[in-house]
BASE-416088 format. One record per residue (C-alpha): chain; x, y, z. Coordinates in steps of 0.02 Angstrom, whole numbers. Layout:
<torkols>
TORKOL, chaine, X, Y, Z
TORKOL, A, X, Y, Z
...
</torkols>
This chain:
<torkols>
TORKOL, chaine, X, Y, Z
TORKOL, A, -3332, 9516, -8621
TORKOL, A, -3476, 9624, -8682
TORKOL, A, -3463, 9811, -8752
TORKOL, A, -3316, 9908, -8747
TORKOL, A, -3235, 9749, -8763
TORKOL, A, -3324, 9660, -8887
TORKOL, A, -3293, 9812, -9005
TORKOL, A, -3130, 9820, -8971
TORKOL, A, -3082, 9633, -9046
TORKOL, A, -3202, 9662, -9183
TORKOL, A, -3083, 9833, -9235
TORKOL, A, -2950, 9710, -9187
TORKOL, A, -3011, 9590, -9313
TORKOL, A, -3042, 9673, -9455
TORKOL, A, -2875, 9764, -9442
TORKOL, A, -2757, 9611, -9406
TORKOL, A, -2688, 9547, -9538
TORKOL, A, -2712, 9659, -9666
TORKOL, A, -2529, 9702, -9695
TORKOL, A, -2519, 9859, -9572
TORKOL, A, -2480, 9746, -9407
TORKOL, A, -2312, 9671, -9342
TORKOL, A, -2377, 9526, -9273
TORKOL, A, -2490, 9444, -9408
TORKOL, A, -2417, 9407, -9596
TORKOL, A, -2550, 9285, -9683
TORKOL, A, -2436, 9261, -9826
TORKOL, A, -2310, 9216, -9726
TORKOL, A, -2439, 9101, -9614
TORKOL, A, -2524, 9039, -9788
TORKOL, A, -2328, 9008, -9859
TORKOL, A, -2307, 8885, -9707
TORKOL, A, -2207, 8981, -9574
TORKOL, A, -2278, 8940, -9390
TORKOL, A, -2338, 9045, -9291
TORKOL, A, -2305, 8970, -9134
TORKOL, A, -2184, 9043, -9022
TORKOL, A, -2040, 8967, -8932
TORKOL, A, -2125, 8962, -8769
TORKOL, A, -2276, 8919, -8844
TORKOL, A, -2183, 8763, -8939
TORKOL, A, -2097, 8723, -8770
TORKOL, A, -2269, 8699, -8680
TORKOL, A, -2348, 8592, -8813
TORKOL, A, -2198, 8505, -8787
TORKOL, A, -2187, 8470, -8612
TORKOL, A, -2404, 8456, -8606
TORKOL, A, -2387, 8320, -8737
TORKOL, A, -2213, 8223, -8676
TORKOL, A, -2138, 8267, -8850
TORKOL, A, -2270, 8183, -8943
TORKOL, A, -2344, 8346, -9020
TORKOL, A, -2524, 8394, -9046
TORKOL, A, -2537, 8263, -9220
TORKOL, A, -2696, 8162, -9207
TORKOL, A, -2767, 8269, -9033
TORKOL, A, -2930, 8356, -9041
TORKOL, A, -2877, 8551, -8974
TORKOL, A, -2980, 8688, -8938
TORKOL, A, -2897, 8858, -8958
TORKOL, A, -2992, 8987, -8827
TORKOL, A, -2983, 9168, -8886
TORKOL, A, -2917, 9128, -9044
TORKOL, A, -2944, 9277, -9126
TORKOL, A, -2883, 9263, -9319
TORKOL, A, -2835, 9103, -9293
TORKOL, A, -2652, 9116, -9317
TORKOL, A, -2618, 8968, -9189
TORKOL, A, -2745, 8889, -9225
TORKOL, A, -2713, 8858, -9404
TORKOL, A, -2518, 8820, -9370
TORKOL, A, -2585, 8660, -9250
TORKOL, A, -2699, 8610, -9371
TORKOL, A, -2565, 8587, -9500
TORKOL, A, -2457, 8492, -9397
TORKOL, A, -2598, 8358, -9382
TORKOL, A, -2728, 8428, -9241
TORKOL, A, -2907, 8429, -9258
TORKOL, A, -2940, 8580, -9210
TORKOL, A, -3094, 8690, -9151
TORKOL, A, -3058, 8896, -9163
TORKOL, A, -3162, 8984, -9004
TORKOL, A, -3185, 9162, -9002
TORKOL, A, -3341, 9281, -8941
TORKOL, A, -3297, 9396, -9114
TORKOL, A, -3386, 9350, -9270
TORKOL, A, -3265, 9448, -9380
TORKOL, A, -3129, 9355, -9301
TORKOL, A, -3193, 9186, -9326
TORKOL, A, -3236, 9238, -9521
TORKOL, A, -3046, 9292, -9523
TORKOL, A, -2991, 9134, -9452
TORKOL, A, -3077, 9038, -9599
TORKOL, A, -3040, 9134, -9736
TORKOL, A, -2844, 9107, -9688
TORKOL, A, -2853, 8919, -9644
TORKOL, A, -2938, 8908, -9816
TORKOL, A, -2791, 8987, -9912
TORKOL, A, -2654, 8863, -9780
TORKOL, A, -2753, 8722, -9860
TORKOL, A, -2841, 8672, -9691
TORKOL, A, -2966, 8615, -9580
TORKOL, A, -3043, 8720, -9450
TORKOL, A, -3182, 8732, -9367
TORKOL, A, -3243, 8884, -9260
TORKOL, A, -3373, 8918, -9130
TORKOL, A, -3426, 9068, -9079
TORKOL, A, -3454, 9100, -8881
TORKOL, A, -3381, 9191, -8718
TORKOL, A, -3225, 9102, -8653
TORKOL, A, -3341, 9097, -8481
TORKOL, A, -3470, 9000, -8539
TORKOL, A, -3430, 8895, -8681
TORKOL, A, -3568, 8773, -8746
TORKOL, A, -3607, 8589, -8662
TORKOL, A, -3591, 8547, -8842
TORKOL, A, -3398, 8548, -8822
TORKOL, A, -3412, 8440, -8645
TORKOL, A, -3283, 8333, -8645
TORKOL, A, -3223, 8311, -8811
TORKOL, A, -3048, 8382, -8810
TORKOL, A, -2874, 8338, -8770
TORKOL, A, -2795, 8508, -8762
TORKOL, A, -2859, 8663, -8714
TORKOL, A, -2738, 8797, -8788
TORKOL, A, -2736, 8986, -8720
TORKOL, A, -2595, 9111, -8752
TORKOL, A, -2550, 9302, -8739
TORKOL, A, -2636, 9404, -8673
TORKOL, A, -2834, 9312, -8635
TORKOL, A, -2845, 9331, -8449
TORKOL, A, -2830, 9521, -8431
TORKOL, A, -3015, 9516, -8513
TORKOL, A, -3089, 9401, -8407
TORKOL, A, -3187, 9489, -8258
TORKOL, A, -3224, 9312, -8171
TORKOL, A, -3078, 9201, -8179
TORKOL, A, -3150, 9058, -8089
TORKOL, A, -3296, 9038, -8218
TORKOL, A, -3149, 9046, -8371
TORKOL, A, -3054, 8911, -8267
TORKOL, A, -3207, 8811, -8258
TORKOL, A, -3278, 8828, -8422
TORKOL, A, -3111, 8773, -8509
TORKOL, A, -3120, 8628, -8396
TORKOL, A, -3279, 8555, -8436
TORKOL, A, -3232, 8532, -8627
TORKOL, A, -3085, 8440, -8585
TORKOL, A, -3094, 8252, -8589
TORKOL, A, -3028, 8161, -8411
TORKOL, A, -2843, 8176, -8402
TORKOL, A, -2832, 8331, -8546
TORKOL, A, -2724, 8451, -8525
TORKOL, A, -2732, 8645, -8492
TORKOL, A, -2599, 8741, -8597
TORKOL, A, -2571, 8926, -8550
TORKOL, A, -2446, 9047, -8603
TORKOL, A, -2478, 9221, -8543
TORKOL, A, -2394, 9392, -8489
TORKOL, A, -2337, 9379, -8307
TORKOL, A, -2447, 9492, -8187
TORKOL, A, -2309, 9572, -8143
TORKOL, A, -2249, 9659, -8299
TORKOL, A, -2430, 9701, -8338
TORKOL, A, -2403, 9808, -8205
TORKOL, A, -2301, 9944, -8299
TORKOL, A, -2365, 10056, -8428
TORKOL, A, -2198, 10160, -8466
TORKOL, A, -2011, 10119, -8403
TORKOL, A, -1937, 10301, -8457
TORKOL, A, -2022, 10381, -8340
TORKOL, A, -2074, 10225, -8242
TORKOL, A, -2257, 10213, -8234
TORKOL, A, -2353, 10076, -8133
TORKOL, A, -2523, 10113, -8198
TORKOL, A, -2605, 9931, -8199
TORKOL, A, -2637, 9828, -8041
TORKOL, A, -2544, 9676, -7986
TORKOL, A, -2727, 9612, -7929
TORKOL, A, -2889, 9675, -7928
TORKOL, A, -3080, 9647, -7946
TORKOL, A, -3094, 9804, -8030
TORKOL, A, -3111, 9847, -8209
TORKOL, A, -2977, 9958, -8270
TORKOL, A, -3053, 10060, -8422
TORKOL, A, -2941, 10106, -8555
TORKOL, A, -2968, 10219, -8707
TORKOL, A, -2846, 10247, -8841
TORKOL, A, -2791, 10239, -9040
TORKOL, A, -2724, 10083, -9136
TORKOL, A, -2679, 9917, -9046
TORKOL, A, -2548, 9791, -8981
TORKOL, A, -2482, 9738, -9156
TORKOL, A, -2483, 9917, -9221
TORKOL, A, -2496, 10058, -9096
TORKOL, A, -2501, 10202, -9223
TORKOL, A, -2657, 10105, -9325
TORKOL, A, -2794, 10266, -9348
TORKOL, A, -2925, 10191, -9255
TORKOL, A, -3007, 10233, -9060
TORKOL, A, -3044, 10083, -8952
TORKOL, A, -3097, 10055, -8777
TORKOL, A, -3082, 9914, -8659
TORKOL, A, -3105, 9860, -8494
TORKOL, A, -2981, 9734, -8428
TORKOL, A, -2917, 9650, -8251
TORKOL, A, -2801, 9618, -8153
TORKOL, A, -2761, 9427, -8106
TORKOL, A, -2606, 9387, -7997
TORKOL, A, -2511, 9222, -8013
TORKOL, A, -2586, 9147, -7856
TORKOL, A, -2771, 9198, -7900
TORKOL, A, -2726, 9105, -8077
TORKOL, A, -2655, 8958, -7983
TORKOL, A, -2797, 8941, -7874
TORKOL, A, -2914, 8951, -8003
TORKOL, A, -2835, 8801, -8086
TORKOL, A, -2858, 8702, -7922
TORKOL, A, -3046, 8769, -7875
TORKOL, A, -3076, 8697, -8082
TORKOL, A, -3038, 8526, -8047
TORKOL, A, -2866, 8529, -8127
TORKOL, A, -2725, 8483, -8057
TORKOL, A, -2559, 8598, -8072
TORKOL, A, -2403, 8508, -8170
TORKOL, A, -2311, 8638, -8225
TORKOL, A, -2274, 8811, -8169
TORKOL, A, -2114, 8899, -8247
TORKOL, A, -2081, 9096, -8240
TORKOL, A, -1995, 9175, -8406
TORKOL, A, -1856, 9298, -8395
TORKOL, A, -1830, 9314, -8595
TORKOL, A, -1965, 9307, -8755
TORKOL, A, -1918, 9309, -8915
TORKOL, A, -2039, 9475, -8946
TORKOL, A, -2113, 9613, -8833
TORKOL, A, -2318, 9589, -8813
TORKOL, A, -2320, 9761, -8734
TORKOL, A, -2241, 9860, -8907
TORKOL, A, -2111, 9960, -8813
TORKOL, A, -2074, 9916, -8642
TORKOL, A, -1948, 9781, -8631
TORKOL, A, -1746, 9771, -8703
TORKOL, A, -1697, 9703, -8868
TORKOL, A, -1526, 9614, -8815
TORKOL, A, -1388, 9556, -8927
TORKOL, A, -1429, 9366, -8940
TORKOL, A, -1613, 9446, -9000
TORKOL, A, -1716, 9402, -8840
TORKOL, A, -1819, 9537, -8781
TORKOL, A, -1790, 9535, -8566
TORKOL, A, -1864, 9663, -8446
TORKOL, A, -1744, 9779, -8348
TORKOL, A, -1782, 9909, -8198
TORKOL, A, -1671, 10050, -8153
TORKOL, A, -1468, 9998, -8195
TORKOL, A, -1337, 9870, -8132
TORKOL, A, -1203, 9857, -8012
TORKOL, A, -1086, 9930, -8171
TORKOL, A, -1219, 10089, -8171
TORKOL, A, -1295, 10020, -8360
TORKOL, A, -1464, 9953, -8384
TORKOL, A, -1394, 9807, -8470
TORKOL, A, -1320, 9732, -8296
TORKOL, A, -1465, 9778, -8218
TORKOL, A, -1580, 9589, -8151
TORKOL, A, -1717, 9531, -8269
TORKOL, A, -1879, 9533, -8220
TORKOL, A, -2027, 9393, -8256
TORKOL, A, -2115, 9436, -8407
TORKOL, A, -2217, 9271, -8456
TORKOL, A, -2257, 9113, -8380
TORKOL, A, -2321, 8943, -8443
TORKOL, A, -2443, 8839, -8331
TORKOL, A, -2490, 8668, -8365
TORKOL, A, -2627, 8572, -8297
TORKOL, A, -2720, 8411, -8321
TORKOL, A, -2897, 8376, -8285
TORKOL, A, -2942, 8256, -8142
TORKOL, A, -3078, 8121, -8176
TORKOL, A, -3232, 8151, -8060
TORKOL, A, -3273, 8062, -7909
TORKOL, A, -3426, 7981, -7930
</torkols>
């Protein structure tokens, strides 16, 4: 995750948060509102049998501005903030000092994280929108293993592949792969949280399909508890792509119905959560 993209989050990190983005509200955060999705709440959930994250060590991978991070810590975690942007990480402090919490950060690649964090956690907590950066999946697998203690858990929330595939519905435009090895390079103004922002970026980012993600898990020495595909999300990561439906779920919708609408037309996968527990080595 060198240049573009290490440029690109530092932009990113600057900008978030500053009161010109739809996605990150520090008062809000600082007040004591969550910041954890539904989905995102669900996998804790189901990774922790209902227990919760209270008294777990957690290591949140691609943190960013810590929004997550700082929500897990106040509900008891001890929690350790991982992200290759300095600016992020200073973000992510300044904000869990104002929520009146502890945090600690450490600044690396995803890829490679340091033997300092062997072993030591319980959770290892990745959501939205980290793999498409990630050139070699197998070494991100890998790397978030080795921090995890024997019998930790893996807890990943991310786009499906498959609606990363569409850039545009109205005119339909598949202009991202469903897998490749290949970088896709993007240039453009403002970002995912505020698209008209008036500021270039460019990135390079890849393409990772469910069953390269899944065998990734298995090549990491995890083992694979939890698969589930999401048809609804309570907000649209892409901006502008999927439908806003009356019980306020945002669901993804190709072509029209059997009654000639959109709005009987099948949803579409547009997230998934996998779950995955470390197995001990064999010795």
């Amino acid at each position: 995750m060198e240049t573009p993209n290490f440029d690109h989050w530092e932009t990113l990190a600057a900008f978030h948060g500053t009161g010109s983005d739809r996605f990150y509200d520090v008062d809000t955060l600082v007040s004591g509102k969550d910041s954890l999705s539904d989905l995102e709440e669900n996998a804790i959930a189901l990774a922790t049998y209902g227990s919760g994250v209270a008294g777990l060590d957690v290591v949140h991978i691609q943190s960013h501005i810590g929004f997550d991070s700082i929500s897990m810590a106040r509900r008891g975690a001890r929690v350790t903030a991982v992200d290759f942007s300095p600016t992020a990480l200073a973000r992510a402090s300044e904000i869990a000092q104002l929520a009146g919490v502890a945090l600690d950060t450490v600044q690396a690649d995803s890829r490679d994280l340091p033997h300092s964090l062997d072993d030591r956690f319980d959770i290892a907590y990745a959501t939205i929108g980290v793999l498409c950066w990630i050139d070699d999946l197998d070494n991100w697998m890998a790397s978030t293993t080795r921090v995890l203690r024997d019998g930790g858990r893996l807890v990943l929330v991310e786009i499906h592949p498959f609606t990363n595939v569409f850039g545009s519905r109205d005119p339909l435009i598949a202009d991202f792969p469903y897998r490749s090895g290949v970088p896709v390079q993007w240039s453009g103004t403002g970002s995912y949280a505020n698209p008209n922002a008036d500021f270039v970026t460019s990135t390079e980012e890849y393409a990772h399909s469910l069953s390269e993600i899944v065998n990734a898990v298995h090549h990491a020495g995890l083992s694979l508890t939890t698969l589930l595909e999401h048809d609804d999300m309570a907000y649209d990561p892409h901006g502008d792509i999927l439908d806003l439906d009356d019980d306020g779920r945002y669901r993804f919708r190709i072509g029209v119905g059997p009654d000639g609408t959109r709005g009987s037309a099948s949803t579409l996968p547009i997230a998934f959560t996998l779950l995955a527990t470390k197995r001990p080595a064999i010795i």
